[in-house]
Structure formats: C-alpha cells, structure tokens
N, C-alpha and C positions, 0 to 999 in steps of 0.2 A: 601511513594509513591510520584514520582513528575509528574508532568504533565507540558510539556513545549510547545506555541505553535511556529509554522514555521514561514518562509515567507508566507503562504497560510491558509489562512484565514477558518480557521475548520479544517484542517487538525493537530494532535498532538501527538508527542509524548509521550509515558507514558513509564516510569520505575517504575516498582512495588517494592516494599519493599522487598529484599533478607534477608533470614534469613541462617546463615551458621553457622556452628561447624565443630567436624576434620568427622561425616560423611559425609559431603555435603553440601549442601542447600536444600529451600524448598521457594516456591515464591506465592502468590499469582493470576494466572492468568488471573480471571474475578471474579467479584460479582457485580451481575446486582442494587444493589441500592448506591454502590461506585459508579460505573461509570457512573451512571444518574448523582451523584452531580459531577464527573468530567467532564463529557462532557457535563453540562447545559441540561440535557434532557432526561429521558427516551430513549434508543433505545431496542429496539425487533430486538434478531437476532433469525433467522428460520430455518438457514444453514450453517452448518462446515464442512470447506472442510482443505483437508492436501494435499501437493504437495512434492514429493521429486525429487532432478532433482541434474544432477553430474556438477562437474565445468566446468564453460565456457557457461552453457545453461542460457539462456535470453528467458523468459517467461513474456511476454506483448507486446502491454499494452493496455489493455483489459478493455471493460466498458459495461452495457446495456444502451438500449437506451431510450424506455419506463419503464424499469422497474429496474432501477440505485441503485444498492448495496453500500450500508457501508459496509466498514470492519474495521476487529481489527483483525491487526496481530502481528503473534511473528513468532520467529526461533526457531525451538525446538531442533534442531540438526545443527550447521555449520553456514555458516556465509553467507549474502548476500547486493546488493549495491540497496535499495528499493528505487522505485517511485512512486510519483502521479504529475497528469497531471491536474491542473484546466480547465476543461471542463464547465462551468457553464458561459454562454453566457453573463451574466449582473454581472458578477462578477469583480471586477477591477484588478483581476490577471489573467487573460482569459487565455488562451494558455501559462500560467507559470509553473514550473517544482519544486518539489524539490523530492532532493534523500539524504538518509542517509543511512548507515550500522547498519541492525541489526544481531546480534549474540548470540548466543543459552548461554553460557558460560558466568559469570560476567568476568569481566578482569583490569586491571589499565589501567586508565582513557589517551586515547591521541589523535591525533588530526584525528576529524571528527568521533570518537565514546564518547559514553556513558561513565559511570561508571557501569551500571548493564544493565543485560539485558532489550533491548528496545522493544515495541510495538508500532505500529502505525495504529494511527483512522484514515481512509481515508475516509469521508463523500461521500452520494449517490452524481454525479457527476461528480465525477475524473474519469479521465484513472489509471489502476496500472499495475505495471509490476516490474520484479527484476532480478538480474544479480548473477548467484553463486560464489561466490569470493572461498569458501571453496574447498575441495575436492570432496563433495555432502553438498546439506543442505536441512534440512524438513521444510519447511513454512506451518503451521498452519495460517486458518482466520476463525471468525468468517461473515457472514453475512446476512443486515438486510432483504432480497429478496430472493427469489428461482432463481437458476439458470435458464433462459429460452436462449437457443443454438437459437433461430432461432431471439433472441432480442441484440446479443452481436456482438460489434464494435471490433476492433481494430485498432488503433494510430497506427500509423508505431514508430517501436522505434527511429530510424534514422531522423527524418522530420529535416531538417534544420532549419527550421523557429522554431524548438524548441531549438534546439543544447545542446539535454541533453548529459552531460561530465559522458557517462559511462567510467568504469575502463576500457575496454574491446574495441577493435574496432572492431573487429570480431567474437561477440558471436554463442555459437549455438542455432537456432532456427528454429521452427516448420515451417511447409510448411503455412500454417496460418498466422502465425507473420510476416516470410519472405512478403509477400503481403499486407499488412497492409497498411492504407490510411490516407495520409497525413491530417491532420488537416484542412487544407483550402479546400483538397477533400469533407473532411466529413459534413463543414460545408453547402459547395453547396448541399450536397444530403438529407442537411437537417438530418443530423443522429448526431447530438448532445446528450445528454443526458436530459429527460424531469425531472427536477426537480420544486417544489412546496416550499411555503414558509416553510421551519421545521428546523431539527439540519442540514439538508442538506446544508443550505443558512447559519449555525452560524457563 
C-alpha cells in the first residue's frame, strides 16, 4: 500500500495493495487501525454513501459548512476526474485545487493516473466534486459526519478565480450545482467551512 501526498496539504492519495491471479483480484479497501497510522490519526467515519451517475455528469463541489465531512473515496465501477477545493481560510493553499482520475480497474501506469486503483482522503474542509469520464461510474465515500441538507454549500464548479482544467466544458449538472456560489460569494456570506485544530488542519 502506498500513500502519496498532493499539492494540498491533508489531502492523499492511497493505493491499496492489489492482489491478482487468472481469477481476478481482491484489494483491501479500509481497515480502520491502517489507516489511523496512514493518515497520522484516528478518523471515525459514521456515513457511506455510493453515487452512480452516467458520463458527462458533474456532481460538486459540495462541502458542509458547520458540520465539514472527510472522506475516503474510491471508484468501484468506471472512471472519473475527482476534486478538492481547499476551503480552510488560514490554510496557505486557500482557494487551490487539485484533481486526479480515479478508476475502478488496475491498468498500466500513464500519464496523470496510478498504477492500481486510487482512493482519495479529502480532510473536513474541502469542497469535492467529480466529472464521469467513463460511460457511467459508481463513487463510493466514506464519511467522518452525517449528512445535514440544510448545512451544505456548494462552490460553483466553473469560479474563474479557481480555473479548475476539468476534461469537460460542458458537463451535466443538477439544477443545484448549475447555481452554485462562487468562492469570493461564499466568502462574504460568511459560509466557509468551520473547521477546528485535528487531522482536518494535518
């Protein structure tokens, strides 16, 4: 298993250990006292959600505001171009971006994917969101909060002032996303993400 991190500081990459022969593979996807010593800390997830969405759909980028989710995702099915948005106001990469493709399938190694299937830790105060590259793809996350609808943001995925280089210029997306508030909006209305010192700030 490797653990690699980003430009953004708590946010990482992990590829679990594949095991294969002529029937398949079989992979590791969580064990919660690994991933305390890989992620420097205990985390508590409380809530797994699965999402399937067909290509071309753009789903984010989504965050709570009082009550700010980790996650740890995979692709369980198909392939997609995933984001996090540092949200985290005293952080020295504020308003920075990074995205990589993850994919359900190991595959040989080229440029801007893995060598085996990837997961990515997004600590409590990101925005996240992802783009279907596949024909459909199933995104599994773990996360460390309950859902609360009437606490959740959304980043416009387009903000200029981000200039996230989706594959995509035109994805589709929910009546929701479509409206989505530009970072220097959210900032005025005071809807950032309240985060505390913990693996949130690692």
């Amino acid at each position: 298993m490797k653990v690699l991190d980003t430009r953004l500081p708590g946010v990482k990459r992990i590829e679990p250990a594949v095991h294969t022969d002529d029937r398949g593979h079989f992979l590791e996807s969580y064990q919660a006292r690994r991933y305390a010593q890989l992620l420097g800390a205990p985390v508590n997830f409380v809530q797994d959600n699965c999402s399937h969405s067909r290509k071309g759909v753009l789903r984010g980028l989504h965050y709570q505001v009082r009550h700010p989710q980790g996650k740890l995702i995979r692709v369980s099915q198909g392939a997609v171009f995933d984001v996090a948005v540092d949200l985290r106001p005293d952080s020295p990469t504020f308003g920075q971006w990074e995205g990589l493709v993850l994919e359900a399938e190991p595959y040989a190694p080229r440029a801007g994917y893995a060598a085996a299937p990837s997961q990515l830790w997004v600590p409590p105060g990101f925005a996240h969101g992802f783009l279907v590259l596949s024909e459909s793809a199933t995104v599994d996350y773990k996360c460390t909060d309950y859902y609360h609808p009437e606490d959740e943001a959304c980043l416009r995925w387009d903000d200029p002032d981000l200039a996230i280089a989706w594959p995509q210029a035109d994805p589709i997306l929910s009546d929701r996303d479509r409206q989505g508030d530009t970072l220097k909006a959210l900032q005025r209305a005071g809807r950032l993400p309240v985060t505390g010192t913990s693996l949130a700030d690692a």
